[in-house]
BALOKOL-918299 format. One record per residue: residue number from 1; x, y, z of N, C-alpha, C, O, CB in turn. Coordinates in nm, 3 decimals. Each point is the difference from the previous one (the first is absolute). Glycine has a CB too. Layout:
{NUM; {X; Y; Z}; {X; Y; Z}; {X; Y; Z}; {X; Y; Z}; {X; Y; Z}}
...
end
This chain:
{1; {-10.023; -0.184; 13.369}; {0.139; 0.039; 0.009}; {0.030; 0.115; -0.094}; {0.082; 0.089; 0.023}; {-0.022; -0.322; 0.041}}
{2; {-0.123; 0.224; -0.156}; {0.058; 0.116; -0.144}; {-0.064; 0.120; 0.104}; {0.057; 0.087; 0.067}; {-0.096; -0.225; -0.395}}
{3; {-0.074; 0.112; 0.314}; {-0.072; 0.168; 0.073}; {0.075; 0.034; 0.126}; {-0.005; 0.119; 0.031}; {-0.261; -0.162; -0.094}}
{4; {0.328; -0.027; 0.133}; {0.112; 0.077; 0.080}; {0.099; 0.079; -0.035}; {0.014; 0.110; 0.054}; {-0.050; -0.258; 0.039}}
{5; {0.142; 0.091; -0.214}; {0.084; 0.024; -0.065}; {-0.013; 0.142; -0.047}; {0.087; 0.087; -0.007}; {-0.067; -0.321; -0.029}}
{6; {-0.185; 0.240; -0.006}; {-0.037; 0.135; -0.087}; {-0.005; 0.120; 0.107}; {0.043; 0.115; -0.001}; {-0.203; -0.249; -0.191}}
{7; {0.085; 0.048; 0.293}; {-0.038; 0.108; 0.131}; {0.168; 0.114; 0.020}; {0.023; 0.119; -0.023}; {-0.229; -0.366; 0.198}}
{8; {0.297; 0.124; -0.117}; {0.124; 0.034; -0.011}; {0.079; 0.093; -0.066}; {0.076; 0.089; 0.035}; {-0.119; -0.257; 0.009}}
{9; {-0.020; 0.094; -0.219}; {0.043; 0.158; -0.079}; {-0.026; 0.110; -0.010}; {0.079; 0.094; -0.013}; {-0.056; -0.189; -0.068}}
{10; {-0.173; 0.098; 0.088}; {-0.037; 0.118; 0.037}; {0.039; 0.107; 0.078}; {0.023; 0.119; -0.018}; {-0.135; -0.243; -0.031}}
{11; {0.114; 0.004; 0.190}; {0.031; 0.061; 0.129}; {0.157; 0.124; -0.006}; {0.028; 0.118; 0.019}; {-0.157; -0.394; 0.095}}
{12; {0.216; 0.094; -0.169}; {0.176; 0.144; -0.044}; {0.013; 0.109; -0.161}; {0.081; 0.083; -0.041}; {0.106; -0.330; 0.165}}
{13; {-0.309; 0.189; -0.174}; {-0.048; 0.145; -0.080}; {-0.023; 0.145; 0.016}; {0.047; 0.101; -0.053}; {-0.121; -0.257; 0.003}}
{14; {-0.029; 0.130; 0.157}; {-0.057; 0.112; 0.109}; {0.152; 0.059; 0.067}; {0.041; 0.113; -0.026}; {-0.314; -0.258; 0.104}}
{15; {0.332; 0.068; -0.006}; {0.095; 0.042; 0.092}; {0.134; 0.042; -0.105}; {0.098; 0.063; 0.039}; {-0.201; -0.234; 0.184}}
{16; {0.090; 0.140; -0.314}; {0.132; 0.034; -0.073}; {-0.078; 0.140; -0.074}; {0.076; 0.096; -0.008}; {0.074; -0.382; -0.044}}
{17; {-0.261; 0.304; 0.010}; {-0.049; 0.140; -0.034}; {-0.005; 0.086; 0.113}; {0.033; 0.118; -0.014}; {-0.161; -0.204; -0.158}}
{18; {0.090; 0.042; 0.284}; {-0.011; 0.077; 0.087}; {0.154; 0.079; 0.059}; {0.009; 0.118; 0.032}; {-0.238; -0.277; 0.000}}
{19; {0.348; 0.050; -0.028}; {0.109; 0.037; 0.010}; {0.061; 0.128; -0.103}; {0.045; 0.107; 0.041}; {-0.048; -0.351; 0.055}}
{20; {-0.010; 0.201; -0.239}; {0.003; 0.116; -0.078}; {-0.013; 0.092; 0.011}; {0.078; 0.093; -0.021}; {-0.107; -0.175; -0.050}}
{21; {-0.167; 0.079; 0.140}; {-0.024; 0.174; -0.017}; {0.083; 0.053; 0.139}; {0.079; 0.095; 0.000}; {-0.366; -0.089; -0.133}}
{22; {0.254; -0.084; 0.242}; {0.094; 0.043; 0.094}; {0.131; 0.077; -0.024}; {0.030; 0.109; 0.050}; {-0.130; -0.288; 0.029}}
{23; {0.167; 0.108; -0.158}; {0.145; 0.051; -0.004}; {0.010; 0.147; -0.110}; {0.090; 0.083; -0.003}; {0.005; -0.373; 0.049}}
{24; {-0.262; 0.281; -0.156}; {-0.036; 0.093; -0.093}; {0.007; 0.087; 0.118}; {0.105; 0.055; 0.034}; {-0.248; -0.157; -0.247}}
{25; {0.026; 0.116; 0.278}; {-0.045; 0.133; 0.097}; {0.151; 0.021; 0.120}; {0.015; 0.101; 0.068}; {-0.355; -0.175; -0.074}}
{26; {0.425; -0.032; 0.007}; {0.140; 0.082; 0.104}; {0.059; 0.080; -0.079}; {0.023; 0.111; 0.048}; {0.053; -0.288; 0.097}}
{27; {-0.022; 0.149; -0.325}; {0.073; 0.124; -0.053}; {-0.132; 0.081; -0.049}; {0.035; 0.112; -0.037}; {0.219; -0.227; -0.048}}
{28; {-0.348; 0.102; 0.078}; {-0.060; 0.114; -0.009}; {-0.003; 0.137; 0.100}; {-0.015; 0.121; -0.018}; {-0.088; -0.303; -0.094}}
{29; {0.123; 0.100; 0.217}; {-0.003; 0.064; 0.145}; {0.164; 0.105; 0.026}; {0.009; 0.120; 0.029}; {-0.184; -0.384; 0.076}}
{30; {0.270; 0.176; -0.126}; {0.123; 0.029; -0.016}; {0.009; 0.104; -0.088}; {0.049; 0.109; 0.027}; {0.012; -0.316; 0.026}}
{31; {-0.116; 0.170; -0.177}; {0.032; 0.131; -0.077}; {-0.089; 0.150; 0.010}; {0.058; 0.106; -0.024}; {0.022; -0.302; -0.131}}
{32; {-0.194; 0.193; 0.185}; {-0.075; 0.063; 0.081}; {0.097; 0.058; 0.131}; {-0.001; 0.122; -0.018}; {-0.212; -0.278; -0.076}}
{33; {0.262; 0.138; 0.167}; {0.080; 0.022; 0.110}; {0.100; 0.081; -0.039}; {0.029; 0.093; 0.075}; {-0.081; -0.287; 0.021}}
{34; {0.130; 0.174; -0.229}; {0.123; 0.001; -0.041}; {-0.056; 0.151; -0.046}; {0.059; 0.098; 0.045}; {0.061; -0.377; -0.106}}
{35; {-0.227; 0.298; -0.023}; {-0.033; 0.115; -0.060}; {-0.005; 0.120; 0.089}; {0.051; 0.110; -0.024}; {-0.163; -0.248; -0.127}}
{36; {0.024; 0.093; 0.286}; {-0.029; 0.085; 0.101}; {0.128; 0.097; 0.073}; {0.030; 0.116; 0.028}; {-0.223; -0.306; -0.002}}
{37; {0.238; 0.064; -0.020}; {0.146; 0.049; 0.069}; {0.082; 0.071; -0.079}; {0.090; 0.061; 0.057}; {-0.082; -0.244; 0.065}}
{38; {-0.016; 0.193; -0.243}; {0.076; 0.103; -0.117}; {-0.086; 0.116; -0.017}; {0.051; 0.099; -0.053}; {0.057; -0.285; -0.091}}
{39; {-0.216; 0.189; 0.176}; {-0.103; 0.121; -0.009}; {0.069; 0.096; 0.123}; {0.024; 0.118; -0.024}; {-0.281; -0.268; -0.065}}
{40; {0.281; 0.103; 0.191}; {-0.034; -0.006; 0.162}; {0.204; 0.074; -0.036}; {-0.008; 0.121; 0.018}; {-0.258; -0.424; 0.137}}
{41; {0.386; 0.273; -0.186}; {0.073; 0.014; -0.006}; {-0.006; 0.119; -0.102}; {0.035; 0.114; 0.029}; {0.021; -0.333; 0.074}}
{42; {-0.105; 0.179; -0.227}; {0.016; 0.138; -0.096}; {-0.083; 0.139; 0.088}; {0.031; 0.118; -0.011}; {-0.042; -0.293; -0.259}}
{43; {-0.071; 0.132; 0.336}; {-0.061; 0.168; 0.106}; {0.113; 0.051; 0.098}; {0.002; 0.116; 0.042}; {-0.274; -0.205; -0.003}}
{44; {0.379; -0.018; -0.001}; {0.127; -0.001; 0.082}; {0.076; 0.116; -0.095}; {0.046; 0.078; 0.083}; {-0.037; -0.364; 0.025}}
{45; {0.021; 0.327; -0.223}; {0.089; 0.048; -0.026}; {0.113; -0.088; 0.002}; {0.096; 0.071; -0.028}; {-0.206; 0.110; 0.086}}
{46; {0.151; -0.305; -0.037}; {0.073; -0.058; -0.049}; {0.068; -0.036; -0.109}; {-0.071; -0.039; -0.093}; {-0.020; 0.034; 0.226}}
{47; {0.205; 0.006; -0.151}; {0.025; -0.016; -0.133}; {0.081; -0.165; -0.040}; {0.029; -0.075; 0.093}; {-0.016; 0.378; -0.090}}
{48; {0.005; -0.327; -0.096}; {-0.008; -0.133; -0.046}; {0.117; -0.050; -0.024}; {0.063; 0.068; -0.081}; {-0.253; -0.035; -0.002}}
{49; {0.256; -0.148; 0.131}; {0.161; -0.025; 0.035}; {0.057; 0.040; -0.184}; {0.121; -0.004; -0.021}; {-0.135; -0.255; 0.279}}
{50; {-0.072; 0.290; -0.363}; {0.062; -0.009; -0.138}; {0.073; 0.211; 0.056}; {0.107; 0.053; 0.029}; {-0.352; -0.304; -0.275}}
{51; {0.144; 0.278; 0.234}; {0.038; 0.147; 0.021}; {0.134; 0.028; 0.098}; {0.104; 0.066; -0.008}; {-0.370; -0.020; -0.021}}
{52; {0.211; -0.125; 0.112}; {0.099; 0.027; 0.180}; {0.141; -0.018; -0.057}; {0.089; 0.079; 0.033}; {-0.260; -0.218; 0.188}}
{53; {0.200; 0.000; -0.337}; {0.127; -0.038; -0.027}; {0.031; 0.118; -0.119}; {0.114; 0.043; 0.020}; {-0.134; -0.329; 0.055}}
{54; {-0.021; 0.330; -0.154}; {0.004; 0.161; -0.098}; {0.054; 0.093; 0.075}; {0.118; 0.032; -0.019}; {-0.322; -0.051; -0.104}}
{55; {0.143; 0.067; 0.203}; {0.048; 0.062; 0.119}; {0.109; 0.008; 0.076}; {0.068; 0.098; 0.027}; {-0.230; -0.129; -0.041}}
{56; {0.170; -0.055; 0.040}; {0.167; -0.074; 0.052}; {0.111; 0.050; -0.042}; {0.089; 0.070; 0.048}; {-0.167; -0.265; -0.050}}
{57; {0.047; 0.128; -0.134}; {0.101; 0.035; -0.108}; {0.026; 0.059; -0.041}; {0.116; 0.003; -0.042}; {-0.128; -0.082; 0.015}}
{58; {-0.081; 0.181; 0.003}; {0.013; 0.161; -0.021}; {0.077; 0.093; 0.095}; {0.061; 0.104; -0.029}; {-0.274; -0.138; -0.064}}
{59; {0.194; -0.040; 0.244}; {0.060; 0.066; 0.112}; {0.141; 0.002; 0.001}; {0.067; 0.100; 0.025}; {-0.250; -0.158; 0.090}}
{60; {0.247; -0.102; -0.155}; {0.120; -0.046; 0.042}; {0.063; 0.082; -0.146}; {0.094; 0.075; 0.027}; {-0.143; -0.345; 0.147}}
{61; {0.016; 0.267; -0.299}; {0.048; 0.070; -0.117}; {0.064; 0.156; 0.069}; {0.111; 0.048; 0.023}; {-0.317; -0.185; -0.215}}
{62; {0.077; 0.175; 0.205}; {0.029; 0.146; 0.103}; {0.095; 0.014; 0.034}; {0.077; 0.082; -0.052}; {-0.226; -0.074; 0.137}}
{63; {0.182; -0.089; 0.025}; {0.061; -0.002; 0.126}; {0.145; 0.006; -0.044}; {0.081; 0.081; 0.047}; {-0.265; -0.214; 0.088}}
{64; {0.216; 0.026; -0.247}; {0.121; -0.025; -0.087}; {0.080; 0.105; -0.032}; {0.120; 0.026; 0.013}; {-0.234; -0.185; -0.098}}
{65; {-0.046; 0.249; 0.006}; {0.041; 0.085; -0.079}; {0.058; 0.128; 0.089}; {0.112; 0.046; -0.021}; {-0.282; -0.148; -0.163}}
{66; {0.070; 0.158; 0.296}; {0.041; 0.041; 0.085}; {0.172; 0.056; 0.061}; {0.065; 0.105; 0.006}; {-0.293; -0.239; -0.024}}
{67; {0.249; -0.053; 0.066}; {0.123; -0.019; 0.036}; {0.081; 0.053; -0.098}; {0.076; 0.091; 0.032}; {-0.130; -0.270; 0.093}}
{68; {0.050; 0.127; -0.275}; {0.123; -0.011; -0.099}; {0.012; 0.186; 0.011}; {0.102; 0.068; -0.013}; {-0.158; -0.345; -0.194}}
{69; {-0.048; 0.310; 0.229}; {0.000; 0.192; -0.037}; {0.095; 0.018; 0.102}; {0.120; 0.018; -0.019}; {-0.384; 0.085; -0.053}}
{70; {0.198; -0.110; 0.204}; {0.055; 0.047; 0.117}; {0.181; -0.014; -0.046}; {0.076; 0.095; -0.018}; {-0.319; -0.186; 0.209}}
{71; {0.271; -0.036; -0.201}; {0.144; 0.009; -0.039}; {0.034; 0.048; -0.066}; {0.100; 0.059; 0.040}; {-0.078; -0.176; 0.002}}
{72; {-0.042; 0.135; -0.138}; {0.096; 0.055; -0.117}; {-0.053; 0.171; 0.017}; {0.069; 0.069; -0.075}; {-0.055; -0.328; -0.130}}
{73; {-0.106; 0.334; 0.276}; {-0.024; 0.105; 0.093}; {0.172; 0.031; 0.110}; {0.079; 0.093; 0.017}; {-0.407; -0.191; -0.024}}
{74; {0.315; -0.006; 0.044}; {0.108; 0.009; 0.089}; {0.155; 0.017; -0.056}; {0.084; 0.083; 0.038}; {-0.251; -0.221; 0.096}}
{75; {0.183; 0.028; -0.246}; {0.121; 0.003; -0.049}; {0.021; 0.125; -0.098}; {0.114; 0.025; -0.040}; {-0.111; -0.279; 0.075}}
{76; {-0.100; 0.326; -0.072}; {0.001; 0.137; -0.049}; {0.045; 0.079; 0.101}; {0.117; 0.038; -0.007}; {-0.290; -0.068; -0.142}}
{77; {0.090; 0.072; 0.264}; {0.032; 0.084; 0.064}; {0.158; -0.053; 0.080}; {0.074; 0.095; 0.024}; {-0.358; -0.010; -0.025}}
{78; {0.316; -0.167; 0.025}; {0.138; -0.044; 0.031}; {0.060; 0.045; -0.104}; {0.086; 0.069; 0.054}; {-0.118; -0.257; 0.072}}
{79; {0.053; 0.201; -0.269}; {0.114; 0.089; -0.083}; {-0.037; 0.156; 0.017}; {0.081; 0.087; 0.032}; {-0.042; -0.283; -0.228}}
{80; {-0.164; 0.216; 0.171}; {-0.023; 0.155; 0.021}; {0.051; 0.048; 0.107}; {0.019; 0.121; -0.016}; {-0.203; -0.128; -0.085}}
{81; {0.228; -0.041; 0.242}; {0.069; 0.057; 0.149}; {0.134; 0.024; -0.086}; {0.035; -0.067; -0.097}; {-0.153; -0.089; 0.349}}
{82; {0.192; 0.275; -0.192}; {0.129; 0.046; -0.026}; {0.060; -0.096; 0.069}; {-0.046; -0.080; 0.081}; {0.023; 0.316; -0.113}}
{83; {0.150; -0.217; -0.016}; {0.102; -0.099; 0.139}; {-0.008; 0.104; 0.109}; {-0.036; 0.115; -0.027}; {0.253; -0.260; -0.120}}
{84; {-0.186; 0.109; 0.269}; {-0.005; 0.054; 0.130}; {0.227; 0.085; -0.037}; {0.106; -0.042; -0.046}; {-0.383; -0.228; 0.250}}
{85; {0.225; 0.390; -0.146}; {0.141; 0.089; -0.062}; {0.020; -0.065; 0.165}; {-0.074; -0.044; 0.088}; {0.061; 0.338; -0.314}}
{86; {0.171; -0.266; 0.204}; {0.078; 0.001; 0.157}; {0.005; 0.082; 0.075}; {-0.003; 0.115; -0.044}; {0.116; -0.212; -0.019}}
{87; {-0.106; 0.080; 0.176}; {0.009; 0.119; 0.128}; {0.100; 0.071; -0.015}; {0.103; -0.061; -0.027}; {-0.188; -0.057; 0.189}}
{88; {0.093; 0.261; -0.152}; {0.163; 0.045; 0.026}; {0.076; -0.002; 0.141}; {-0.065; 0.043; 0.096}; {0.003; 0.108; -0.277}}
{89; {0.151; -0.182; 0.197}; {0.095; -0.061; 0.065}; {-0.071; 0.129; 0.163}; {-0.007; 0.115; 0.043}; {0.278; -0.231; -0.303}}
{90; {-0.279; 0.080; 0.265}; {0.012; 0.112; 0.193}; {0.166; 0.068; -0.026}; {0.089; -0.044; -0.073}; {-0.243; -0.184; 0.326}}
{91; {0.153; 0.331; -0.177}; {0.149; 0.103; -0.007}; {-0.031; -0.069; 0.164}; {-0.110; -0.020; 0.052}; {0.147; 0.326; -0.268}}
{92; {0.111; -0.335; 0.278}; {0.014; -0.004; 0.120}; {-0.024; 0.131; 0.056}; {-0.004; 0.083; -0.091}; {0.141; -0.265; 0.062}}
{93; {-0.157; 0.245; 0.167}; {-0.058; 0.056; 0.074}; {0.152; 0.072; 0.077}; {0.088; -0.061; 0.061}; {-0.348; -0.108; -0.064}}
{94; {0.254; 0.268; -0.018}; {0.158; 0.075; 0.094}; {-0.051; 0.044; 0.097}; {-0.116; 0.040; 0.009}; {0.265; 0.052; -0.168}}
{95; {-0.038; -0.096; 0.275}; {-0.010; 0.027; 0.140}; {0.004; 0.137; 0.071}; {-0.010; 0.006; 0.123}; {0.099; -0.208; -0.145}}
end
């Protein structure tokens, strides 16, 4: 009976090491994968959501800044226009 018991242990020894390396060699695999695909993307010229959001922000600042010019562009040149002078009256027309 004992030498069964042992067989047994052995047996879920084996299978519990074996499970290990198993699950060793899937993130090995995974991360291996993970590398490739960042190699494979950095030859893309892609750029990296940290930059992309820099970018952004730099755009929308712009854009702000842009606008705030444009207006106050505008509300300048709105005092610089003269007032509009009046028409002189038309002389009625004799017969």
């Amino acid at each position: 009976m004992q030498s069964e018991n042992r067989i047994f242990d052995d047996l879920a020894k084996m299978v519990n090491g074996i499970a290990g390396t198993v699950a060793g060699a899937g993130r090995e695999a995974e991360a291996a994968m993970r590398e490739r695909a960042k190699e494979f993307v950095g030859r893309m010229d892609f750029v990296s959501r940290e930059e992309f959001e820099a970018v952004k922000q730099m755009a929308a600042t712009a854009r702000a800044e842009a606008e705030a010019l444009k207006a106050r562009l505008d509300k300048l040149e709105g005092a610089a226009k003269p007032a509009p002078s009046p028409k002189p009256a038309a002389k009625p027309r004799a017969k």
